[in-house]
Structures are given as C-alpha cells and as structure tokens.
C-alpha positions as CSV (number, residue, x, y, z in Angstrom):
1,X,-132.1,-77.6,-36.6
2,X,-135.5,-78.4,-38.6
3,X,-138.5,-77.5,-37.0
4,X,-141.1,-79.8,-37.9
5,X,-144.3,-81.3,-36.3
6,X,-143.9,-84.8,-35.3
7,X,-147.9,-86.9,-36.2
8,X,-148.0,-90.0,-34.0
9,X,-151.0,-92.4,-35.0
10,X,-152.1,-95.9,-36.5
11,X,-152.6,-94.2,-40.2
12,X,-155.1,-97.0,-40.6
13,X,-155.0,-96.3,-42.9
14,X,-153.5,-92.8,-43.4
15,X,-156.5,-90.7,-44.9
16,X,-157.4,-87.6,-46.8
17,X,-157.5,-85.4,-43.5
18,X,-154.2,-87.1,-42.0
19,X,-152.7,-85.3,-44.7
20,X,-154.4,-81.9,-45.3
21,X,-154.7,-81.5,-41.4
22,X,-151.1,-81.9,-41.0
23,X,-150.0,-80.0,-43.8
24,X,-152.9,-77.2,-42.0
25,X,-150.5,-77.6,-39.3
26,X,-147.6,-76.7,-40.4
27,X,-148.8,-73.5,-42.1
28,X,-150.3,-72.6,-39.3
29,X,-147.1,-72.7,-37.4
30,X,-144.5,-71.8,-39.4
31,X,-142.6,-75.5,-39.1
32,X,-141.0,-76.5,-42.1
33,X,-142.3,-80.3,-42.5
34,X,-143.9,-82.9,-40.8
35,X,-142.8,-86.0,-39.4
36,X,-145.3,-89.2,-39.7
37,X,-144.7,-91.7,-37.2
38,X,-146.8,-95.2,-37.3
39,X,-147.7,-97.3,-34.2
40,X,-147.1,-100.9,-34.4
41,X,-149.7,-103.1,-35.4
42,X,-149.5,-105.3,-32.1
43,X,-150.2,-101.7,-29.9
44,X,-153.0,-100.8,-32.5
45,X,-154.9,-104.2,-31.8
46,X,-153.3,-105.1,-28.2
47,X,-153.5,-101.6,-26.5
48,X,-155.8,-99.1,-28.3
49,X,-158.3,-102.0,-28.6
50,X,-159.2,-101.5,-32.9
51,X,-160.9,-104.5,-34.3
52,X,-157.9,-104.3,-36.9
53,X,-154.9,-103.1,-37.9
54,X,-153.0,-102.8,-41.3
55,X,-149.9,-104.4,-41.2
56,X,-146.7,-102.4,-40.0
57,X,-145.3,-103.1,-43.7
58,X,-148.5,-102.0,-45.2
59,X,-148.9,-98.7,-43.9
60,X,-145.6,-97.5,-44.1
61,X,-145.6,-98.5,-47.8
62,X,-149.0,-96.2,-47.9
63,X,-147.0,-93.5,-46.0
64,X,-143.9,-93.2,-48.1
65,X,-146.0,-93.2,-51.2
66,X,-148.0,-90.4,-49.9
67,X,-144.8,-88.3,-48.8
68,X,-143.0,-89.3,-51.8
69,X,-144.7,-85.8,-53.6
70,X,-145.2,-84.2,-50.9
71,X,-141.8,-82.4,-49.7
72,X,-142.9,-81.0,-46.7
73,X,-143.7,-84.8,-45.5
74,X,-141.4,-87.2,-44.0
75,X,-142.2,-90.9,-42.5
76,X,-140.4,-92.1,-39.6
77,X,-140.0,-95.9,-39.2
78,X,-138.6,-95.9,-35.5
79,X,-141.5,-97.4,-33.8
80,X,-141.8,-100.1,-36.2
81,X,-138.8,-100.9,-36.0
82,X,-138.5,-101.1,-32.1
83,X,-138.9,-104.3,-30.1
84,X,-141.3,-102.9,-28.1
85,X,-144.0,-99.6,-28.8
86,X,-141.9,-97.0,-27.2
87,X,-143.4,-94.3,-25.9
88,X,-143.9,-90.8,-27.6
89,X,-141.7,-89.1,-25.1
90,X,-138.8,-91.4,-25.8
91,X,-139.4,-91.1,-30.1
92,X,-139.4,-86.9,-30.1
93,X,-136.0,-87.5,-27.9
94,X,-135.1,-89.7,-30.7
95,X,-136.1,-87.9,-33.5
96,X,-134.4,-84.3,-31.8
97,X,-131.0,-86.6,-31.7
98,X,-131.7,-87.6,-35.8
99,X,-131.5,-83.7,-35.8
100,X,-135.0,-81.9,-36.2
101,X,-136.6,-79.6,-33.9
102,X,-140.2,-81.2,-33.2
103,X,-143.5,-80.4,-31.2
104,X,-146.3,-83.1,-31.0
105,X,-149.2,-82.7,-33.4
106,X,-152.4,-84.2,-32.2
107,X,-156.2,-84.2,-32.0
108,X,-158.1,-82.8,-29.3
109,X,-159.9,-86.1,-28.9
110,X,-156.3,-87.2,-27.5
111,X,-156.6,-84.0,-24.4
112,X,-159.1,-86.2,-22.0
113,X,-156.6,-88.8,-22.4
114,X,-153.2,-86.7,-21.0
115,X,-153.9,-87.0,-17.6
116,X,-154.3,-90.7,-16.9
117,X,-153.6,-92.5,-20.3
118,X,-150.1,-91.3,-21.1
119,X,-146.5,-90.7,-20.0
120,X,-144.3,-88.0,-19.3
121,X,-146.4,-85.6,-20.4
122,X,-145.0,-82.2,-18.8
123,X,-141.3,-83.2,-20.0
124,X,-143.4,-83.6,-23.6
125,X,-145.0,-79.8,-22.9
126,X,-141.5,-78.4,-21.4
127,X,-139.3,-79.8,-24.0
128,X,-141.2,-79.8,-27.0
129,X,-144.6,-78.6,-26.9
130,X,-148.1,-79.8,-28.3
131,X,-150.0,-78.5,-31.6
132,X,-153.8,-79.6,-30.8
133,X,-156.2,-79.4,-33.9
134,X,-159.8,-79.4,-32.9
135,X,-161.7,-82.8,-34.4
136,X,-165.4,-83.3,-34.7
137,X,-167.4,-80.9,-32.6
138,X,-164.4,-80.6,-29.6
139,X,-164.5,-76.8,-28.3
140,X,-160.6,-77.2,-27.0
141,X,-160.4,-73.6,-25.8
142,X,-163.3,-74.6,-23.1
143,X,-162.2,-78.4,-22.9
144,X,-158.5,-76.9,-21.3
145,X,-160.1,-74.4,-19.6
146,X,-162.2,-76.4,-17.4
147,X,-159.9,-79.0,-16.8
148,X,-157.1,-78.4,-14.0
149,X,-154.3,-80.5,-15.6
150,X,-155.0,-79.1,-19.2
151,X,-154.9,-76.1,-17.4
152,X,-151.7,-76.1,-16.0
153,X,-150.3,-77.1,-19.2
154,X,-152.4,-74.5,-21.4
155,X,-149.0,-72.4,-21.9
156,X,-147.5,-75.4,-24.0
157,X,-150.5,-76.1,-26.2
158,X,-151.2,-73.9,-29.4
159,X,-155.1,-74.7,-30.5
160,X,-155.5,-75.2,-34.0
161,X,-159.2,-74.7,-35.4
162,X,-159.5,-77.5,-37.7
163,X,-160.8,-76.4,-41.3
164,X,-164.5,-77.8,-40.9
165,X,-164.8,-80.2,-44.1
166,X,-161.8,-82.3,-42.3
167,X,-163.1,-82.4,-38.8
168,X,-164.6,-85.8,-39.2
169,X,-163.1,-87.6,-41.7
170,X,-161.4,-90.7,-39.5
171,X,-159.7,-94.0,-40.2
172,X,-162.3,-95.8,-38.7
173,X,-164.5,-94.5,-41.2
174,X,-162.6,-95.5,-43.8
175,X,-162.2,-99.6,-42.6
176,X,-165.9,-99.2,-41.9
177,X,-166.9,-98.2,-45.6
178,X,-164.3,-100.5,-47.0
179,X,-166.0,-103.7,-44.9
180,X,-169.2,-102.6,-46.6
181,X,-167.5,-101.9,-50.1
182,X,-166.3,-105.6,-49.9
183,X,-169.8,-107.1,-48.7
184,X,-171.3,-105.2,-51.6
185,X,-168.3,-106.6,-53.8
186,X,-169.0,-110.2,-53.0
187,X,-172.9,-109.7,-53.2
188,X,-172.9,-109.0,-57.0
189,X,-170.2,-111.3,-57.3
190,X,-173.1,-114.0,-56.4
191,X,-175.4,-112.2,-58.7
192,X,-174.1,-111.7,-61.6
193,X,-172.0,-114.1,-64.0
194,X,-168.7,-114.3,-64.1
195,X,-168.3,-114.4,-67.7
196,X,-170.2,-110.8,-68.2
197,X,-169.3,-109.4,-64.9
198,X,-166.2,-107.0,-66.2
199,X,-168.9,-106.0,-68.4
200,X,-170.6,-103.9,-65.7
C-alpha cells in the first residue's frame, strides 16, 4: 500500500508554500506522494467563516494543473463531490479503502484547534497519525508540551520545522494582495485612456 500524506485545506487558492511545504513533507518522512484534498466552498464560507471562497470547480482545476508535473502530487475530489463536508476522519478511511497508506499533514496553527474544534481525533492519531509543520512563529515542541490533550497524543505527532522563507506565505495573503492588485487595476484604468493603455 502507498504511503502518502493526505493535505486537507481550502487551497484558496493553493499557493507557493502549499506546495513546497508538502513536498518538504514528504522528504522529511519518507512517504511517497501527497494526497490534496479541497474543502467545499459552502464549509469554506459557512463554517470556517472566510470572506470568500474559490469555487469548488476552480480550485480543483488550479490543483490538477499544479500536480499535473508534479509526480509525487495527487488531488482528491471526494469532498467536493460529497453532499455534505464529511469529516477528515471519514476521508483518510476513504482514501485507505482507494488503497494508499496516509497520515494527516497539517499546520500547527491547526493544534489549538484538536481539542474542541474537531472529531475523532485519537482514532485520526491511532489509525493514521499527524505530520505537523510549524507555521509563522508556532514553537510546536513547547505548544504540545504544555498542553494536556496534545500531550497525550504527542506519540502520534511527528513535528516538522518548516523551512523559514515558507512559514508565512498564506492564502489569505494571497486574496488580500489580489483585492488590492484589482483596485490598483481599476484605478489606472480610470486614468489612463483606453486607446494607449496596452501601451503601458
């Protein structure tokens, strides 16, 4: 069976450190690929709260171009194509019945949230494991040691040291300087003619 690294996340949209860290990753731990699987849209904007969301079509399109030279990179469309945003447990199960071996790659800005934000998190650590990559100025080593639940499952969690130029490169980022890339866009659009305005 494949071992892999199954990334869960909105990708929106996927960036420059989605796929450096997760190729990072997999060095790091000797899996042979990684699985990307996209949220839906509605959970992105419904249940996460983002001021906005990519289309499901949209970022999956972005996703399979990105893995389509990149070997070591798979997409899953399994929660797109659910009714409902299933939970992570219930999409590794799915992915170990399609036949690959995975643990759960995530960020350690994802660790305060185990305890009271997500499901079935020990049958997650028993069964398959988590890869955390430290993000932004997180010290995860001290974070799960001073935590009594992170403690407990400190056996199931290999820490990652991100590399430091990736650390805080984030989708939000990236919508953020787009919004002010289009303002900018519009603004000379006003100012300058139309009819010399591919001349600039």
């Amino acid at each position: 069976m494949k071992r892999v690294l199954a990334f869960f996340g909105a990708f929106n949209p996927p960036t420059t450190a989605h796929v450096q860290l997760a190729r990072f990753a997999m060095e790091q731990t000797g899996r042979e690929g990684v699985v990307f699987v996209p949220s839906k849209s509605a959970y992105i904007q419904g249940e996460q709260g983002k001021d906005s969301a990519y289309s499901d079509a949209l970022r999956l399109k972005m996703l399979n171009i990105l893995a389509g030279n990149r070997p070591w990179m798979e997409v899953s469309a399994m929660e797109l194509h659910a009714e409902h945003q299933p939970r992570t447990y219930d999409t590794l199960c799915r992915l170990r019945q399609a036949g690959v071996d995975p643990a759960l790659l995530i960020g350690s800005d994802k660790l305060p949230e185990l305890e009271h934000e997500w499901l079935h998190v020990r049958e997650i650590a028993r069964e398959f494991g988590f890869v955390c990559l430290a993000r932004g100025a997180d010290a995860c080593a001290g974070l799960i040691a001073n935590d009594p639940y992170l403690r407990a499952l400190a056996p199931y969690i290999q820490v990652l040291e991100s590399p430091p130029e990736l650390r805080d490169i984030s989708s939000t980022r990236v919508r953020a300087l787009m919004a002010q890339l289009r303002a900018v866009k519009r603004e000379i659009i006003d100012l300058v003619p139309g009819d010399i305005l591919g001349m600039l």
